[in-house]
N, C-alpha and C positions, 0 to 999 in steps of 0.2 A: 880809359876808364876801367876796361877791364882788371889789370893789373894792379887798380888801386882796389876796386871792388876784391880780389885776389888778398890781397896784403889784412885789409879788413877782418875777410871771414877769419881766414889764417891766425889773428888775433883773438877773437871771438873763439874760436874752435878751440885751440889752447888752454880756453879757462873753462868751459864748458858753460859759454853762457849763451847758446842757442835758443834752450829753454825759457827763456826771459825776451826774446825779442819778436813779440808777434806785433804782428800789422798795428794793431793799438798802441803796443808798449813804444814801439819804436814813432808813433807818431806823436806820441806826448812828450819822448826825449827830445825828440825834436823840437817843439814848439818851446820846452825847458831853455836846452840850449841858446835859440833865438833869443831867450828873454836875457841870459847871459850876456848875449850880444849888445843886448840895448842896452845893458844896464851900463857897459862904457862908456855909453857917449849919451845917456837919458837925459840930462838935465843943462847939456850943451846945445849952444844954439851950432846952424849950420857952420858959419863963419870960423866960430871955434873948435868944431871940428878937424876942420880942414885947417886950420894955426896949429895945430895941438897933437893932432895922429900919430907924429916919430914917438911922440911918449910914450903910447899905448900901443905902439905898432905890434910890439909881439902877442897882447893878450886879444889885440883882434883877429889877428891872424889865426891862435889858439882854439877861440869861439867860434870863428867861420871853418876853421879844421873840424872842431865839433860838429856842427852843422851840417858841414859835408857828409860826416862819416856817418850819421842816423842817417839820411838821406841817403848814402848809396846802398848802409842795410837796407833799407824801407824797399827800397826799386827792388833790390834783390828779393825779401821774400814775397814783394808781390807779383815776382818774376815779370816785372817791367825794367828793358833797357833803358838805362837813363841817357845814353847817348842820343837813342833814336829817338827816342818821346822828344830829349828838345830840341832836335833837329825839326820835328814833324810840328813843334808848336811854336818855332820861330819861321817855319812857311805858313802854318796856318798866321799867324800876326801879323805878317807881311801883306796876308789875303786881305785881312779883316780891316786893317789899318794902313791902306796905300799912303804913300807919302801927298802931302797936300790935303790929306781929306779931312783934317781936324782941325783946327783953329784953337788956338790957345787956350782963350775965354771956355771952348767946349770941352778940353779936355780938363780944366779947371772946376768945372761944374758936371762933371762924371756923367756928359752925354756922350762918351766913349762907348761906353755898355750898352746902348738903347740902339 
């Protein structure tokens, strides 16, 4: 991750658009991008999704690239490793959510959180 985070700045430093990426900025890009995302596949149902992706395979690829890349800005200037955060929140999930502890119906009805 490091190396891509590397590649990023690198990018970023070049046009001089530092200036422009603060914690806020870069969390709106984000959520932007996201919607880019959706907007390939908004009005498909699951089914045709999954029939239909080689079509669109490059411009999702494209948008989750996006995605990625506000996202490892973001880690970086809020100088949070993004490696270790998801290391540390895929053991905390493990904690929180042993296998067998859920039941379908409850994760269905969003008594996961309670």
């Amino acid at each position: 991750m490091e190396e891509i985070t590397e590649k990023i700045l690198e990018f970023r430093n070049a046009r001089k658009w530092k200036k422009y990426h603060t914690p806020k900025n870069l969390a709106l890009s984000l959520i932007v991008e996201i919607g880019e995302l959706f907007e390939l596949i908004q009005w498909q149902t699951d089914s045709e999704i999954k029939d239909e992706v080689h079509k669109i395979q490059g411009s999702l690829a494209d948008e989750l690239a996006d995605v990625a890349i506000y996202l490892f800005l973001l880690a970086h200037e809020l100088n949070i490793n993004l490696n270790n955060a998801v290391l540390q929140k895929i053991d905390k999930n493990w904690k929180k959510y042993p296998v067998g502890s859920l039941t379908d119906e409850e994760i269905k009805w969003g008594k996961a959180n309670n």
